[in-house]
Z-matrix of the N, CA and C atoms (Angstrom, degrees):
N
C 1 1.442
C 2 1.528 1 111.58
N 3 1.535 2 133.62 1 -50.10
C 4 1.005 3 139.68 2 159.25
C 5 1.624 4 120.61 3 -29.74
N 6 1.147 5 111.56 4 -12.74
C 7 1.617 6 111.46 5 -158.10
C 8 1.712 7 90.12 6 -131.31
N 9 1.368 8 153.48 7 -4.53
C 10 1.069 9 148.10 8 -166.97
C 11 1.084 10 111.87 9 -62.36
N 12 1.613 11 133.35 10 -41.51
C 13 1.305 12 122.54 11 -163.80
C 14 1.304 13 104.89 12 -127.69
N 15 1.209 14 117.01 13 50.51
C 16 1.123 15 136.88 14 -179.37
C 17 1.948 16 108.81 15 -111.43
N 18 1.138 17 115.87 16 116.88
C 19 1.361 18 90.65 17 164.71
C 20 1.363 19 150.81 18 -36.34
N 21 1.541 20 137.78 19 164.89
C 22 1.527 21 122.68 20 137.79
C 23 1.475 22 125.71 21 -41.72
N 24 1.259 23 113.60 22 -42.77
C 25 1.597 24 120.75 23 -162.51
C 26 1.628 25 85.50 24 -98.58
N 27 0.556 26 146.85 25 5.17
C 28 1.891 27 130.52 26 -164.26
C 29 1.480 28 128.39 27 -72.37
N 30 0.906 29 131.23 28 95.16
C 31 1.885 30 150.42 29 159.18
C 32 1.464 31 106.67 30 -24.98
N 33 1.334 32 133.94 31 108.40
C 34 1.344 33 144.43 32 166.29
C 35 1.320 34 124.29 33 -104.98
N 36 1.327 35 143.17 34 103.83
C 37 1.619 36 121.23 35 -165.87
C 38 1.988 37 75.14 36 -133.39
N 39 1.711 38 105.28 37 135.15
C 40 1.310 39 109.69 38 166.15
C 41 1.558 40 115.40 39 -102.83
N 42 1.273 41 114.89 40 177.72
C 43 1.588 42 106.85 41 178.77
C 44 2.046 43 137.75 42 -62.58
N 45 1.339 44 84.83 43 -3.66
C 46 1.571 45 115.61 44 171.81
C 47 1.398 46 98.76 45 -83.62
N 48 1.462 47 134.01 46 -40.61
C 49 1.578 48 122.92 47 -157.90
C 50 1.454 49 108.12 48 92.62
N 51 1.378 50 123.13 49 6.89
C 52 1.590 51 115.66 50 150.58
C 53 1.624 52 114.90 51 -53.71
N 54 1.336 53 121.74 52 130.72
C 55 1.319 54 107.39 53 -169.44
C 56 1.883 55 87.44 54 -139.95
N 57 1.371 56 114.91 55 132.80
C 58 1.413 57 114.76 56 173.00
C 59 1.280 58 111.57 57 -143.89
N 60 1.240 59 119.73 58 133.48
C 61 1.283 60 132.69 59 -171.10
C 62 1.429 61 118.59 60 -110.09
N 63 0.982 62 122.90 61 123.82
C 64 1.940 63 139.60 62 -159.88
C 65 1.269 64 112.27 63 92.47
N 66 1.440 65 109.93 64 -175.27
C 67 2.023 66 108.43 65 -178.01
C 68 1.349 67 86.11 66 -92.33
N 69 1.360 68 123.62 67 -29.54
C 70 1.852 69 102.10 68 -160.06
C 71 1.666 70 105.41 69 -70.63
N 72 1.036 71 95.67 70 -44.83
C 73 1.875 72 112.99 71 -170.17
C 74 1.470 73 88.55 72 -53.88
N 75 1.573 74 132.90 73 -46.16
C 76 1.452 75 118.96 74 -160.84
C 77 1.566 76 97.76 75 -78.60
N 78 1.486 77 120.99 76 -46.55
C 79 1.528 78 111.40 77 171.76
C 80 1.325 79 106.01 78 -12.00
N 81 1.758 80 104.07 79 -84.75
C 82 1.065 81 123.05 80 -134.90
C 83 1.532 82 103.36 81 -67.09
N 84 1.357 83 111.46 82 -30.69
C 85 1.720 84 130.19 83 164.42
C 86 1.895 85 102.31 84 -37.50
N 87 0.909 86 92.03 85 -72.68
C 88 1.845 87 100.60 86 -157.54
C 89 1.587 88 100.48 87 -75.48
N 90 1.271 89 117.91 88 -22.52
C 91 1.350 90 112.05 89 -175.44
C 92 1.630 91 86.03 90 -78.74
N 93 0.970 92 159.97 91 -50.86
C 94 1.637 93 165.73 92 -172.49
C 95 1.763 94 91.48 93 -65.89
N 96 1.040 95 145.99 94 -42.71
C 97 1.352 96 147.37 95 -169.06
C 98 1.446 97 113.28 96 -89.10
N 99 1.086 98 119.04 97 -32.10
C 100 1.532 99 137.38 98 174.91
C 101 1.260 100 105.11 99 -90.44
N 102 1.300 101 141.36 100 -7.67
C 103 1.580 102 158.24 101 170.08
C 104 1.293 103 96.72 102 -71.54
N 105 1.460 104 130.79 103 -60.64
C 106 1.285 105 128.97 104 -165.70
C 107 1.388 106 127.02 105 -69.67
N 108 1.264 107 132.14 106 119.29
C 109 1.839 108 119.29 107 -150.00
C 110 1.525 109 92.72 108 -94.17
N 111 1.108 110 136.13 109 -20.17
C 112 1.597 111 116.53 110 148.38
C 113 1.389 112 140.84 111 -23.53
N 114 1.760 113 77.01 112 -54.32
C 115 1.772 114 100.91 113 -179.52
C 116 1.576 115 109.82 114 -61.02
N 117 1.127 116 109.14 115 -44.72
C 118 1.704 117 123.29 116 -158.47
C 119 1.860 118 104.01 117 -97.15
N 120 1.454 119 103.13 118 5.49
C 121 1.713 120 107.73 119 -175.94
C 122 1.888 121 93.16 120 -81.11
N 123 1.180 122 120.61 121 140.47
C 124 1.483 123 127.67 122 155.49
C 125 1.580 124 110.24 123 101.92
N 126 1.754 125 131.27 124 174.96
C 127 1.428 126 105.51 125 -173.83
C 128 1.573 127 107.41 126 -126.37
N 129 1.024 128 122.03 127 -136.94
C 130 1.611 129 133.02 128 -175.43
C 131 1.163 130 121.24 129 -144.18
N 132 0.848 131 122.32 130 121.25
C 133 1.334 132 128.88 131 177.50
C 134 1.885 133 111.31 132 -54.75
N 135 1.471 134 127.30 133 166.12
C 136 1.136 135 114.26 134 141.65
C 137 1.444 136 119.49 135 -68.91
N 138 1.174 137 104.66 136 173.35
C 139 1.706 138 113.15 137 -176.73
C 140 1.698 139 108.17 138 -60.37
N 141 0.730 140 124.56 139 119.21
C 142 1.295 141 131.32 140 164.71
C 143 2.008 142 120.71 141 -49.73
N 144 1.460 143 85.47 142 -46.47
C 145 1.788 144 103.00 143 163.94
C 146 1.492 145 96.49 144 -155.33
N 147 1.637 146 98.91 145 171.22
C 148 1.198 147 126.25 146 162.49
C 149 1.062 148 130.18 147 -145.22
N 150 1.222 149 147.35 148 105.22
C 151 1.854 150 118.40 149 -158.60
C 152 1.762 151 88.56 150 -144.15
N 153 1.535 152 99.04 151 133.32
C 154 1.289 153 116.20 152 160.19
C 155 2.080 154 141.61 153 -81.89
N 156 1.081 155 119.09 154 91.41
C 157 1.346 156 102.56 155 166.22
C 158 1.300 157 124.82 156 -100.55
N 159 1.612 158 107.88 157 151.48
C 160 1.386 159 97.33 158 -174.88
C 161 1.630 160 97.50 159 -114.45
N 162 1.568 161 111.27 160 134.91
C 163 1.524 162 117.82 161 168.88
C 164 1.259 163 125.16 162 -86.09
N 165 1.312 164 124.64 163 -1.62
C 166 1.298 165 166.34 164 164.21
C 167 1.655 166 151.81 165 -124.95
N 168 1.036 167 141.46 166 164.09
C 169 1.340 168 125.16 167 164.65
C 170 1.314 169 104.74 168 -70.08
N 171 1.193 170 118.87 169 -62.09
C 172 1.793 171 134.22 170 168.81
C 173 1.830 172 126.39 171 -53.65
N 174 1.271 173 105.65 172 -18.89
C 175 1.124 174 110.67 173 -170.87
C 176 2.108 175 118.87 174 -127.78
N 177 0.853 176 93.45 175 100.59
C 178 2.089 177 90.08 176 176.43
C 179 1.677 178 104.97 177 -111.29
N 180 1.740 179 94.77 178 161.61
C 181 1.452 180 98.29 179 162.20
C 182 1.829 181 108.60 180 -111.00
N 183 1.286 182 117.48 181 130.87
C 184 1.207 183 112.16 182 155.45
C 185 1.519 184 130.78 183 -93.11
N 186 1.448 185 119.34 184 116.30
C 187 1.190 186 118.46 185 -177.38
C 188 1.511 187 115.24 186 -97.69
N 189 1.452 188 148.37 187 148.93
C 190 1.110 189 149.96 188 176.90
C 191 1.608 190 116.10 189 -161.35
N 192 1.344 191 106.22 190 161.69
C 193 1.759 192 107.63 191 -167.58
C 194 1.964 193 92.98 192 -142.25
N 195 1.223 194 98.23 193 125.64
C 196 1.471 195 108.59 194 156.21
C 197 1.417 196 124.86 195 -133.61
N 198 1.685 197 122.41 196 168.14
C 199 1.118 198 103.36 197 161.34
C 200 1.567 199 115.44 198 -130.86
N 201 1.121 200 97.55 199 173.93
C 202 1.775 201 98.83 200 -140.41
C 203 2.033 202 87.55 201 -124.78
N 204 1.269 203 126.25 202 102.01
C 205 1.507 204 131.71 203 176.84
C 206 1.545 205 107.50 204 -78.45
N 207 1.023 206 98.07 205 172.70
C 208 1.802 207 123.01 206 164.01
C 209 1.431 208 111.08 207 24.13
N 210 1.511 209 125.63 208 55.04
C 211 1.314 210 144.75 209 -167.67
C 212 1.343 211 103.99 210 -101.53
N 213 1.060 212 164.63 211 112.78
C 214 1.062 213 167.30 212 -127.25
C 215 1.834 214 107.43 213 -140.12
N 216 1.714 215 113.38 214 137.33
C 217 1.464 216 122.43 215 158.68
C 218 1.262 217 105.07 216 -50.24
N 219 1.289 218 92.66 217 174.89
C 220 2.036 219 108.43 218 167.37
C 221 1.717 220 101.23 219 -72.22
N 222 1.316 221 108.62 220 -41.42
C 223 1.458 222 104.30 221 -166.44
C 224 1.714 223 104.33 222 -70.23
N 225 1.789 224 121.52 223 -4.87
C 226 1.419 225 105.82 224 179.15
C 227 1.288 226 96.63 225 114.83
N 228 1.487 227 140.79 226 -33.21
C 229 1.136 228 115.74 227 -145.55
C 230 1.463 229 81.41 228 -106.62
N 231 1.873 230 104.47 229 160.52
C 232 1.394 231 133.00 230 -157.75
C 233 1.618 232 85.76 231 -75.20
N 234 1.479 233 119.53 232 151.11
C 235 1.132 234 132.17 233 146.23
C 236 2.020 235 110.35 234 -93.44
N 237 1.721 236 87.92 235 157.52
C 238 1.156 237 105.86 236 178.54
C 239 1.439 238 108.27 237 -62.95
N 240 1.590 239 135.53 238 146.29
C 241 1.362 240 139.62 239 179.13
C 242 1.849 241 87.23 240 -50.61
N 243 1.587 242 94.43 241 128.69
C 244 1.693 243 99.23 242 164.24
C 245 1.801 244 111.20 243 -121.15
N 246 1.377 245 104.95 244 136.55
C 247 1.027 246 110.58 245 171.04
C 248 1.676 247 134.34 246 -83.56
N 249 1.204 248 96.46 247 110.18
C 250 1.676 249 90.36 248 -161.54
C 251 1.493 250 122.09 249 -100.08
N 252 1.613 251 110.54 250 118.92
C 253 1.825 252 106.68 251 173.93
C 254 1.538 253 116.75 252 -95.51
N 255 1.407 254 95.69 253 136.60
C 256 1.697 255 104.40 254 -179.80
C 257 1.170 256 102.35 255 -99.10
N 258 1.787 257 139.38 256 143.67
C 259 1.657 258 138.92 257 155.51
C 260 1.492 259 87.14 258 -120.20
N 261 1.506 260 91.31 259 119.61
C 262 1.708 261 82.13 260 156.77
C 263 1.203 262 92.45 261 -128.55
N 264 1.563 263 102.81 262 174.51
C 265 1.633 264 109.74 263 -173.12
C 266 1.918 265 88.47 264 -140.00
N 267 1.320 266 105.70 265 127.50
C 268 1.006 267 140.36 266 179.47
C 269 1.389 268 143.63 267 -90.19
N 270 1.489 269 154.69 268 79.50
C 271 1.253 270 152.90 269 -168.39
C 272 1.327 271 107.63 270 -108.25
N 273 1.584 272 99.13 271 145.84
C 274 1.391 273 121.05 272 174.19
C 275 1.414 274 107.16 273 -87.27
N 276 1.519 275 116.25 274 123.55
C 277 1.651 276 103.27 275 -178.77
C 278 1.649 277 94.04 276 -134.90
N 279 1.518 278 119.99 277 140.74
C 280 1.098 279 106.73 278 -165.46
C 281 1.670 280 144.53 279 8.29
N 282 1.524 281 78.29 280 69.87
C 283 1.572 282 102.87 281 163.58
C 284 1.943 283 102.79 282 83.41
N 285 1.508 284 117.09 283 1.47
C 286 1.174 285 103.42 284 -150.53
C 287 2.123 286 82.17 285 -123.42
N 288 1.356 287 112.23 286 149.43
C 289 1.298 288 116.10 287 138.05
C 290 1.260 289 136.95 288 -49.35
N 291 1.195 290 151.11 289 123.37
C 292 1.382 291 135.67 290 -168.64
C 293 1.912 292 99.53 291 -154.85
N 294 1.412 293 117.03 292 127.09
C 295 1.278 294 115.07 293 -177.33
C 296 1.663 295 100.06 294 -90.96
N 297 1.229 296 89.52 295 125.42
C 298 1.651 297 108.77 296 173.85
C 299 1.021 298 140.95 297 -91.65
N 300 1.597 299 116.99 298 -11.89
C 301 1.333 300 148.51 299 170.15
C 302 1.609 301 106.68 300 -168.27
N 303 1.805 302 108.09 301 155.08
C 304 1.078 303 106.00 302 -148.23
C 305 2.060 304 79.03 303 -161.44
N 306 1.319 305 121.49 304 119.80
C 307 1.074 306 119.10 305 -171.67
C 308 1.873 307 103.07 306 -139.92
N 309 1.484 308 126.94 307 116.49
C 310 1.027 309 118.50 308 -128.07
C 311 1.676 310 79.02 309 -137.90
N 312 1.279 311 126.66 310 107.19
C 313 1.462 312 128.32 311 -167.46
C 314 1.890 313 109.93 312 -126.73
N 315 1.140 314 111.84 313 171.69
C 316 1.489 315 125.59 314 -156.53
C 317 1.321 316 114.38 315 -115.39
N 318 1.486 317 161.76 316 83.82
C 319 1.286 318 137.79 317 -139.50
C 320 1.829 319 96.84 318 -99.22
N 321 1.131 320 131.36 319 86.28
C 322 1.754 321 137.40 320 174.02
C 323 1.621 322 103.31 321 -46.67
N 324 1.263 323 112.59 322 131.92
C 325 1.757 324 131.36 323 172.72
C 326 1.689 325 95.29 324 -46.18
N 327 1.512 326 86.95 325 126.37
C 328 1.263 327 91.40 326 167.40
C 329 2.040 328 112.56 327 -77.34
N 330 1.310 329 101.58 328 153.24
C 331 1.917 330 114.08 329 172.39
C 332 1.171 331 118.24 330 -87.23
């Protein structure tokens, strides 16, 4: 389910620098990432925003910001609330939406 509207060809890089290229490779990515109960410890916020442009008839970027609590290291210990930005970039390919790239970034406390 995670992978449905995702293209064949589709580019995934998360805020770690996991980067997988095709839908199968990302399956097999997130099903291995979603395995880890670290990973999957804490919840999500709703989107904070979302806003659509389109650079095309066929083509938009979706931008959005959440934040993501009580996420935990491998070693257990809680991470700090992280704020997370999604860009995906989006094409219509026969008749269908399909995310084509998907760039998944971290916003660090400012000093």
């Amino acid at each position: 389910m995670a992978v449905e509207d995702y293209s064949e060809d589709a580019d995934w890089t998360n805020a770690f620098g996991d980067r997988f290229q095709g839908r199968e490779a990302l399956r097999e990515g997130l099903e291995f990432i979603f395995g880890l109960g670290f990973v999957m410890a804490g919840t999500s916020s709703d989107n904070e925003f979302s806003d659509v442009t389109f650079l095309a008839p066929d083509v938009a970027l979706l931008r959005s910001k959440l934040v993501r609590t009580g996420q935990q290291m491998s070693n257990g210990s809680q991470m700090q609330d992280r704020h997370i930005h999604h860009l995906r970039v989006l094409q219509r390919r026969d008749g269908e939406w399909k995310i084509v790239s998907h760039l998944i970034s971290q916003a660090q406390e400012k000093r």
